[in-house]
C-alpha positions as a Markdown table, in Angstrom:
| # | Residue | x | y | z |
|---|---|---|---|---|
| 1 | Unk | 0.0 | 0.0 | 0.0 |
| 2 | Unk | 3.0 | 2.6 | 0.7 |
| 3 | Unk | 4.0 | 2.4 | -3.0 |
| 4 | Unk | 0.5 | 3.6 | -3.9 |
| 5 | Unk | 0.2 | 6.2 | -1.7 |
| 6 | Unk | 3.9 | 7.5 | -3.3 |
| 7 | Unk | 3.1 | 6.9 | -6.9 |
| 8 | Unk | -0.2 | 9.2 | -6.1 |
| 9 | Unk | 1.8 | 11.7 | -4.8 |
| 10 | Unk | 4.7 | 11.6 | -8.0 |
| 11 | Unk | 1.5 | 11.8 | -10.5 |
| 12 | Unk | 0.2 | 15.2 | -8.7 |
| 13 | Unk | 3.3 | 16.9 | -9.2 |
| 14 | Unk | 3.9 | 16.3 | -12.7 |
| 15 | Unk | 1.5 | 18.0 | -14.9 |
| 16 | Unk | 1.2 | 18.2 | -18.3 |
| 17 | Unk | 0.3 | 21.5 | -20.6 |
| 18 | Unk | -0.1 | 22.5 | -24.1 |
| 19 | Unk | 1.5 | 26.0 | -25.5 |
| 20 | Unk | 2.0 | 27.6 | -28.7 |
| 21 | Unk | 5.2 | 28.4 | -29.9 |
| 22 | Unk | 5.8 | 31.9 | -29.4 |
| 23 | Unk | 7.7 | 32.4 | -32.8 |
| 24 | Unk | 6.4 | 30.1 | -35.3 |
| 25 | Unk | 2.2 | 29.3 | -33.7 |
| 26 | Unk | 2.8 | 25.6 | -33.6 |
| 27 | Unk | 1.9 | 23.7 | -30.6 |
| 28 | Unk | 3.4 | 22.0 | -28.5 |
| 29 | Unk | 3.4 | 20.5 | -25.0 |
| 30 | Unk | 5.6 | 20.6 | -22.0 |
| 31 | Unk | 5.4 | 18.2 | -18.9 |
| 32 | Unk | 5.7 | 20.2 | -15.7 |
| 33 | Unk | 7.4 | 19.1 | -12.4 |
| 34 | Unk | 5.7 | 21.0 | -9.4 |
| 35 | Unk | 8.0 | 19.4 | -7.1 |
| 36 | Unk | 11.1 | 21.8 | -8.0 |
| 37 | Unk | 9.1 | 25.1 | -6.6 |
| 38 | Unk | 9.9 | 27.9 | -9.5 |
| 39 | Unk | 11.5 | 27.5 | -12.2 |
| 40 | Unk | 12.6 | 29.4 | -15.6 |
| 41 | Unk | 14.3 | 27.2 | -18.2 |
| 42 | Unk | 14.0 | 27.0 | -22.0 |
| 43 | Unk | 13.4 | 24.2 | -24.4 |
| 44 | Unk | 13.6 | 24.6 | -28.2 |
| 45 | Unk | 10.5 | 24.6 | -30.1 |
| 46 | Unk | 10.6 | 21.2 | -32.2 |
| 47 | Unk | 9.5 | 22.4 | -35.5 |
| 48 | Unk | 11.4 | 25.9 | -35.7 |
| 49 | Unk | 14.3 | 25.3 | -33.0 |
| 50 | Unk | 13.9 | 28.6 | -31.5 |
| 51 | Unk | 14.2 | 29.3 | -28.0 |
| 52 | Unk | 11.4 | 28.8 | -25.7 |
| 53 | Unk | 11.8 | 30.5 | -22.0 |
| 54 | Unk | 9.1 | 28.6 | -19.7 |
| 55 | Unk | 8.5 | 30.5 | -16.3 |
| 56 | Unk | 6.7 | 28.3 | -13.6 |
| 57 | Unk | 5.7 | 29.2 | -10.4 |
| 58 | Unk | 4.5 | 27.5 | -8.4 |
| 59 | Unk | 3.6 | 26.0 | -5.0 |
| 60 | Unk | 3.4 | 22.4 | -5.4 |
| 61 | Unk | 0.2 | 22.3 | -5.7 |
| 62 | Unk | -1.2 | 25.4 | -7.4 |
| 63 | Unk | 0.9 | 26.9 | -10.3 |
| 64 | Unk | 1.1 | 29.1 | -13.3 |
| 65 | Unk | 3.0 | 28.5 | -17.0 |
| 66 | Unk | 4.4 | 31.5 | -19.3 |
| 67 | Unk | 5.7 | 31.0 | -22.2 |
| 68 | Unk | 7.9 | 33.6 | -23.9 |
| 69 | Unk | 10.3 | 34.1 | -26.5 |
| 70 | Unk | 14.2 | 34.7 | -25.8 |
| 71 | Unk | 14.3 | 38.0 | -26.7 |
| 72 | Unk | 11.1 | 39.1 | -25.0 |
């Protein structure tokens, strides 16, 4: 039963969310882990290779996704 009750609690704290490429419109999705507390870090769009900044905040349970370009 205790690996149950940890699996739950490794599901709620990665969530998954859909974006649109702030340089080209495509979109995309990015999986979230809740469990780092804020984080910015960028990931490069998979059909034009731009830069993608991703700011999450978050609390660990509540959070919040921008996505912005590099130069923004």
């Amino acid at each position: 039963m205790g690996g149950l009750g940890g699996e739950g609690r490794l599901m709620r704290m990665l969530e998954s969310q859909e974006y649109d490429c702030p340089y080209c419109g495509e979109p995309g999705e990015v999986v979230l882990d809740l469990s780092g507390g804020d984080q910015d870090y960028y990931e490069d769009c998979a059909v034009c290779c731009r830069p993608i900044l991703f700011v999450l905040r978050t609390d660990g349970e509540n959070w919040g996704l921008e996505v912005r370009r590099e130069d923004d």
